[in-house]
C-alpha positions in Angstrom: 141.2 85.3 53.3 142.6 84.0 56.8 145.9 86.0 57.4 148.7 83.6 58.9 151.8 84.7 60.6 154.4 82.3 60.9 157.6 82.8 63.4 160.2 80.3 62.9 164.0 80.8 62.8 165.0 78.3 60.1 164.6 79.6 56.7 163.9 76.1 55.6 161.2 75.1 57.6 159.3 78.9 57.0 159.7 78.7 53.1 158.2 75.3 52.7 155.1 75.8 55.2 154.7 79.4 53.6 154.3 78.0 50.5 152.0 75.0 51.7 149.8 77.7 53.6 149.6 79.8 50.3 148.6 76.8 48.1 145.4 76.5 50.4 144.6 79.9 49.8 145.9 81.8 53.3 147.7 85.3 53.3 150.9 84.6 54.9 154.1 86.9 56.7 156.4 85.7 58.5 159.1 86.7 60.7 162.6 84.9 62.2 161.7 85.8 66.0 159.4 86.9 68.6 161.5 90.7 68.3 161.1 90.9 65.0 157.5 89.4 64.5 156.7 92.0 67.4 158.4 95.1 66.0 157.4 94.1 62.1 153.5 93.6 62.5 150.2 93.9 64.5 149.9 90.4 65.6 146.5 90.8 66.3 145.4 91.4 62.8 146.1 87.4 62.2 143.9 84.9 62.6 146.4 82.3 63.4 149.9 82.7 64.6 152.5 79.8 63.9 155.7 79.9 66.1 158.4 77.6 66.8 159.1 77.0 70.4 163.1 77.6 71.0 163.5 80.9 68.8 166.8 83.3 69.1 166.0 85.6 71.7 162.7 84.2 73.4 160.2 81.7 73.2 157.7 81.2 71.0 154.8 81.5 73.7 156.1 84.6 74.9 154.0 85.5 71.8 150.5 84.2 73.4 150.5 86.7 76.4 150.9 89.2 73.3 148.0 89.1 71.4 144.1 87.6 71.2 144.9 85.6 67.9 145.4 81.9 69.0 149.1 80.4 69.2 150.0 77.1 67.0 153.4 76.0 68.6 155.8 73.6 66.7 158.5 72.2 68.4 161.0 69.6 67.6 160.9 68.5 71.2 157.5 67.0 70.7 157.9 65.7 74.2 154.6 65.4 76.8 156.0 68.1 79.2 157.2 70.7 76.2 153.9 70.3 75.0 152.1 70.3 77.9 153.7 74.0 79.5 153.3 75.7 75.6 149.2 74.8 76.4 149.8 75.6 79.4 151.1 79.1 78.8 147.9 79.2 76.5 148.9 78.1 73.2 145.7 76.6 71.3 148.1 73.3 70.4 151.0 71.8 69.8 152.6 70.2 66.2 155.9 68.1 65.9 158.5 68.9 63.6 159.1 67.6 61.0 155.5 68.3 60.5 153.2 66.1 58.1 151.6 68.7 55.0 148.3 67.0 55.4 147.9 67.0 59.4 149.2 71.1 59.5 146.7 71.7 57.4 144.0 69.7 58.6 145.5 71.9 62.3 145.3 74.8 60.9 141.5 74.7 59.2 140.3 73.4 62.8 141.8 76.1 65.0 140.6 79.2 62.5 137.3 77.3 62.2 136.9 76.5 66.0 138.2 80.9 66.7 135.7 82.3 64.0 132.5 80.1 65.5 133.3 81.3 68.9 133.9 85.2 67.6 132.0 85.5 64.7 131.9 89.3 64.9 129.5 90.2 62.1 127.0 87.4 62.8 124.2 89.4 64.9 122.9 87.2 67.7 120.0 84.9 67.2 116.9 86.3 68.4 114.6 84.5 71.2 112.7 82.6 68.1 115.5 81.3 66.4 116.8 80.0 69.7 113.6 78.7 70.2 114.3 77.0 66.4 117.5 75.0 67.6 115.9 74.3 70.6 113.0 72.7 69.1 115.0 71.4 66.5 116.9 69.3 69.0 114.4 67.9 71.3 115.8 70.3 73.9 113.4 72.3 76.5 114.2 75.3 78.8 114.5 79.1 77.8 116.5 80.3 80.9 119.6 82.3 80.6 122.4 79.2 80.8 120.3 77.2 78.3 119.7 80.3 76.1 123.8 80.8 76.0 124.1 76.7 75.0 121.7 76.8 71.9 123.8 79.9 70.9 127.0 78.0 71.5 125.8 74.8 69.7 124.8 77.3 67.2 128.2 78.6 66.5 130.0 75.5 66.9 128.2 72.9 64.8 129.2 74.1 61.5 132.9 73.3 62.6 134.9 69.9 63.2 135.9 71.8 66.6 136.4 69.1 69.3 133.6 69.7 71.9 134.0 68.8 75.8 130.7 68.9 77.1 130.8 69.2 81.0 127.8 68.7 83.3 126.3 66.2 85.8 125.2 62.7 85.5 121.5 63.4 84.3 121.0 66.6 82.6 121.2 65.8 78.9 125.1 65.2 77.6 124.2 63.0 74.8 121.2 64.9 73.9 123.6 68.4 73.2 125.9 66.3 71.5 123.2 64.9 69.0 121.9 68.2 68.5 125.7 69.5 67.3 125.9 66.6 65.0 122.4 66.9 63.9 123.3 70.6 63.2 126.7 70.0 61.6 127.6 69.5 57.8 128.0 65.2 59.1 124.7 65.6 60.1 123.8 62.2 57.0 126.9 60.1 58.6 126.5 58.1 61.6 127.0 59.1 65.1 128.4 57.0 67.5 127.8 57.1 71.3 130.0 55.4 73.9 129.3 54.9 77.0 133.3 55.0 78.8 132.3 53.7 82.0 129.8 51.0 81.0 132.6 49.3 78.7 135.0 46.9 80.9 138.2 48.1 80.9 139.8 45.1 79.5 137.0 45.6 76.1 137.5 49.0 76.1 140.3 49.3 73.8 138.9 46.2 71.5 135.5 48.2 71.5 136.9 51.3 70.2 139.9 50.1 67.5 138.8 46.8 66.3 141.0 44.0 66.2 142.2 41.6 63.8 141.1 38.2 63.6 143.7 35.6 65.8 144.9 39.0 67.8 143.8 37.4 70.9 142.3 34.4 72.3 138.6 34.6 70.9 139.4 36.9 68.1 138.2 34.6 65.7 137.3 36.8 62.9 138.4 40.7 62.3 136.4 42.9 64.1 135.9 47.1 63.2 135.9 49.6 65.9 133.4 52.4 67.0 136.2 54.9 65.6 136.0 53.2 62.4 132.2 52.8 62.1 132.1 56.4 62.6 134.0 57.0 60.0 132.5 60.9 58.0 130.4 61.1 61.5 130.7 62.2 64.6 132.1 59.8 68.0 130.4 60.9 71.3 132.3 59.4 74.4 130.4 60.2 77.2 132.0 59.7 80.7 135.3 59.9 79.2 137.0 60.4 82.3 136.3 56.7 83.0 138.6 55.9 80.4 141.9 53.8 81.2 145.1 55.5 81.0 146.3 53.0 78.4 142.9 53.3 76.2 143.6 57.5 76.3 147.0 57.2 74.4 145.5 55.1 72.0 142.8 58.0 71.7 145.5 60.6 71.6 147.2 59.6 69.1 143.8 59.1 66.9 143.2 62.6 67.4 146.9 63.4 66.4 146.9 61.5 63.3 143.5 61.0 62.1 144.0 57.2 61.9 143.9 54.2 64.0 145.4 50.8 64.2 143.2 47.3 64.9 144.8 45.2 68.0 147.0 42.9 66.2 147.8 44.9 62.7 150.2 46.9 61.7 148.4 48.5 59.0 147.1 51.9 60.5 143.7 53.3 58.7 142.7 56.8 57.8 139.5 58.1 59.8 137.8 61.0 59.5 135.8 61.3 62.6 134.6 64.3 64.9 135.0 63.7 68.2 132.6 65.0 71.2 133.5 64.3 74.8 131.6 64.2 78.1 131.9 64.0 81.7 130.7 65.2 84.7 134.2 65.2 86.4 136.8 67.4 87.0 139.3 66.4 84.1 141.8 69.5 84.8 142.0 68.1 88.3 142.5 64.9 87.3 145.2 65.7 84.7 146.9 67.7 87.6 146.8 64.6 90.0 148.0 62.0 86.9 144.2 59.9 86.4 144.1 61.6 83.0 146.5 62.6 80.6 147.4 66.3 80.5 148.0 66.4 76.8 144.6 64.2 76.1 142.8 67.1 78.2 144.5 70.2 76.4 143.6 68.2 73.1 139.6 67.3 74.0 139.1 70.8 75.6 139.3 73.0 72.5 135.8 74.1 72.8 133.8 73.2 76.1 130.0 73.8 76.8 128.4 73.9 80.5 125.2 71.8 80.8 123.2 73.9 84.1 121.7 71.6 87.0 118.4 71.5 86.9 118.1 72.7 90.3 119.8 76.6 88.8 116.9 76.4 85.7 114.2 78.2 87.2 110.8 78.2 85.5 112.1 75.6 83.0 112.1 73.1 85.3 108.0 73.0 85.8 108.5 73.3 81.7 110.0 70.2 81.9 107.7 68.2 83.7 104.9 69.5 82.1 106.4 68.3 78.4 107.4 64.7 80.2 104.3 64.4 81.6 102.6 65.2 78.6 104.8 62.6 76.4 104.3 60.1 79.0 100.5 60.2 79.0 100.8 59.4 75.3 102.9 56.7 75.4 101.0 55.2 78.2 97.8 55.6 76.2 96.3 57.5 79.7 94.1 60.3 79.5 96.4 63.7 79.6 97.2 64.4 83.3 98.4 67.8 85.5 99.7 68.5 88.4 98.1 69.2 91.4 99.6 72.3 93.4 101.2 70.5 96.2 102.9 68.7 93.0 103.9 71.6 91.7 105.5 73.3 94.8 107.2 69.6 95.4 108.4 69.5 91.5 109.6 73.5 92.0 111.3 73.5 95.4 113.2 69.7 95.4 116.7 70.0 94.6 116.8 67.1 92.0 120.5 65.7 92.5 119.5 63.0 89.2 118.7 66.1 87.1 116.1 65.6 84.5 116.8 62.1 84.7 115.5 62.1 88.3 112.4 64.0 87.1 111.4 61.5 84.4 111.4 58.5 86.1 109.8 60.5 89.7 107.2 61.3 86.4 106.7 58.4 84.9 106.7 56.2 87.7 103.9 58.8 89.1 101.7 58.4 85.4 101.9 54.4 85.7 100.7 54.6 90.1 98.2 57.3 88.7 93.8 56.3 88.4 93.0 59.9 87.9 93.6 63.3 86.2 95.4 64.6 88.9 99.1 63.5 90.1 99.5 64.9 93.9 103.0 65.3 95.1 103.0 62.1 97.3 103.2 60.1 94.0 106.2 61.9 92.7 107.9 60.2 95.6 109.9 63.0 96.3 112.7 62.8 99.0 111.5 65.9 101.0 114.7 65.9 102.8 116.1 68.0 99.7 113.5 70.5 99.1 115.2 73.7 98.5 114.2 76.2 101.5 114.7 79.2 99.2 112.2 78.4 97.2 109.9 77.8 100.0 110.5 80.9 102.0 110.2 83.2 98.0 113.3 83.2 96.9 115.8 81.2 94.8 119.5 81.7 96.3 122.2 81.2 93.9 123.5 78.1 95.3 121.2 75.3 96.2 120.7 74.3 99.9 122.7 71.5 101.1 121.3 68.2 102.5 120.7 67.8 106.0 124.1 67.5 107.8 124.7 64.6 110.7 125.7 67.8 113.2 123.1 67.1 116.3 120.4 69.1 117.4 121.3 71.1 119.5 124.3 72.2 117.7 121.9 72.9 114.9 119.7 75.0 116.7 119.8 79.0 116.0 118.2 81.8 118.2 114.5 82.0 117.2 115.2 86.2 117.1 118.0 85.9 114.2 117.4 87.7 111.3 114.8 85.5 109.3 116.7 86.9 106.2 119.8 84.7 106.9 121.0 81.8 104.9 119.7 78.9 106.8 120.3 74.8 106.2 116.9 73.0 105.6 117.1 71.3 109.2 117.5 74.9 111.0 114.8 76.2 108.7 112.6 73.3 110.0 113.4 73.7 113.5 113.0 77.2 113.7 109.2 77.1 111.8 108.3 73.9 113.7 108.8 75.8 117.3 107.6 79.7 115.9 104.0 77.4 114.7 103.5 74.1 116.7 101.5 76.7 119.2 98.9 77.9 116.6 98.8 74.9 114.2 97.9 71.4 114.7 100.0 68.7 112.8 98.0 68.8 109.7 98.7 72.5 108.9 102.4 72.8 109.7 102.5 69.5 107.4 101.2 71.3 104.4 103.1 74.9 105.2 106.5 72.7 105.2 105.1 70.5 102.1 105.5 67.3 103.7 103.4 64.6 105.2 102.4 63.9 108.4 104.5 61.2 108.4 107.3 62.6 107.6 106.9 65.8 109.9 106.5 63.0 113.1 110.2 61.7 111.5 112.1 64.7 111.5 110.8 65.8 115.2 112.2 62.2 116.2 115.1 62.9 114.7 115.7 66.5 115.3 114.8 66.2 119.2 111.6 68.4 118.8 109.0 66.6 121.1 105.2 67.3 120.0 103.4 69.3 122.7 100.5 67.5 123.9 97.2 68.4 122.0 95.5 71.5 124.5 92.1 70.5 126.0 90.1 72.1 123.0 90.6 69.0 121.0 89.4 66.7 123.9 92.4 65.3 126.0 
């Protein structure tokens, strides 16, 4: 049985939520300060801790620095910037007084729910075949640490009506994690909605989302229902939410708050019970700190968030990858089953991939439709050899990626050909520095294939770089 503390100075307001809290089966104390909740228990033993804000003595989030249990503040000053510094300070949320039974409740079941998936200290940890089980499961593909951690975490949080913020770049599979927690969760028979924020204008946006009534507007010629609504038992995936108007995200805040939404034009609000799971590849803290999102929207999406890797920092899962799309591919084209040849492969392994697996399906698909044989060679990828990453080609994979070819001239590019060859180098000075140790001993063909490019594009970068091409010796004839 959850334990429950609850600090609040007005004898009132503690009776009646101790009682509510013990009708739904939760082991409650309770105490009239921070001092006395302090001296009187071990406030680490709780699984939730409710405290009012303004108590005698000190504040209520004096409690969160305290202890590991999370922090439920209630405050009669339900104002943004109250609310705002209590999550701030780290409290898990925030609830207005006077409090409605059925939202405390519904707050209360989340936050111990959302605490025991991420702890769960006497689940053991999947093994490598029951990862691979959720991975399969899901459509999903990769086995590297990061992606290993993110089946766990989708594991653990599933099961719960937890909001989830998932956070990666454009491309690596945002809507596919968020299918796989709904397809894993106890909605997993009710719809799920997906929303695309920035493909909505922002003048629908709202209309798209709540409905409207019919004569609400000009055009409104019957009632409409929303996404929210239709997703009503499910689960509502807004990807890109930072995209999302300012006037569209109090709308959306106060559908988290209350569980119900109103159609443009009534004045009838409706009851939804909808999960919500948000995406975006953006900086939302950021933007909350420089006012294009709302602070208390943020604190309320980002209860639980999950990190989607690059697929540049996936290692051997990336050739995984292509080999699966290819694969699928071939079969939908009706082609005969294709591979990669090994200039394909050291393209596919050492390109950086800024589109992320998106990138690498369509460079593979468009390569299966160009392709009259068994064997796709790296020129058909198409690949933008200007972002090959030069760790991988000298036999190592740095932890960061390397960065595209600044617009710094030549000869401020240029490093001592005796420097360390360990050093971190750019891919231009890598170039540079091969191109002058090798044009003596190789003709064009062979520094082409040691730097994986063409000829073509080896005749471009010396243009560019200022590295004329020393006149063929008399050996070949000239």
């Amino acid at each position: 049985m959850p334990k429950i503390l609850i600090v609040e100075d007005e004898d009132v307001i503690r009776l009646a939520l101790r009682r509510l809290l013990e009708r739904h089966n939760y082991q409650v104390d309770e105490a009239d300060s921070v001092q006395k909740a302090l001296s009187s228990y071990n406030i680490n033993d709780y699984s939730l801790i409710i405290s009012d804000l303004r108590l005698p003595g000190a504040a209520g989030t004096d409690l969160i620095s305290k202890t590991d249990a999370p922090v439920l503040i209630m405050t009669s000053y339900a104002s943004l910037k109250s609310a705002v510094d209590s999550m701030k300070k780290g409290a898990i949320d925030y609830i207005a007084k006077p409090f409605d039974h059925d939202e405390m409740i519904e707050t209360v079941e989340r936050i111990i729910s959302a605490a025991r998936a991420e702890r769960q200290p006497n689940t053991p940890e999947p093994n490598s075949n029951q990862r691979k089980q959720i991975a399969d499961f899901n459509g999903m593909i990769g086995s590297c640490k990061a992606m290993q951690q993110l089946y766990d975490h989708i594991r653990r949080a599933a099961p719960t009506d937890a909001t989830i913020l998932i956070h990666g770049e454009t491309g690596t599979g945002k809507e596919l994690v968020a299918r796989a927690i709904h397809n894993q969760s106890t909605r997993s028979s009710k719809p799920v909605i997906c929303v695309n924020c920035a493909a909505i204008p922002e003048t629908l946006i709202e209309s798209e989302l709540f409905g409207y009534e019919k004569g609400a507007f000009t055009g409104a010629n019957a009632n409409r229902t929303g996404l929210i609504e239709a997703a009503d038992g499910g689960t509502l995936f807004l990807d890109e939410i930072g995209e999302l108007p300012l006037e569209a995200q109090a709308r959306l805040l106060r559908f988290i708050q209350e569980k119900e939404i109103r159609r443009i034009g009534s004045v009838e609000s409706i009851k939804v019970n909808v999960r919500l799971i948000c995406a975006t590849h953006r900086d939302l803290k950021d933007m909350a700190h420089s006012g294009r999102f709302r602070e208390d929207l943020y604190y309320r999406i980002n209860v639980m968030k999950l990190e989607l890797p690059p697929l540049r920092e996936r290692g051997k899962d990336i050739l995984e990858l292509a080999e699966a799309l290819l694969k699928n591919r071939c079969e939908k084209m009706k082609k005969p089953l294709m591979h990669f040849s090994p200039k394909a492969i050291q393209a596919i392994t050492t390109y950086i991939w800024p589109g992320n697996i998106r990138e690498l399906e369509n460079a593979i698909e468009r390569a299966v439709i160009l392709c009259d044989r068994k064997e796709i060679d790296n020129e058909l990828l198409d690949i933008d050899l200007e972002l090959v990453d030069i760790s991988q080609i000298r036999g190592r994979r740095n932890e960061q990626p390397a960065r595209p070819a600044s617009n710094t001239t030549a000869p401020e590019r240029r490093k001592p050909l005796h420097a360390d060859p360990s050093e971190d180098l750019s891919l231009e000075d890598y170039f540079q520095r091969f191109v002058l140790e090798h044009q003596d001993s190789m003709s064009e063909t062979e520094l082409a294939q040691k730097l994986g490019v063409s000829r073509k594009c080896l005749w471009e970068r010396r243009q560019r770089l200022g590295i004329p091409r020393k006149k063929v010796s008399s050996r070949s004839g000239t």
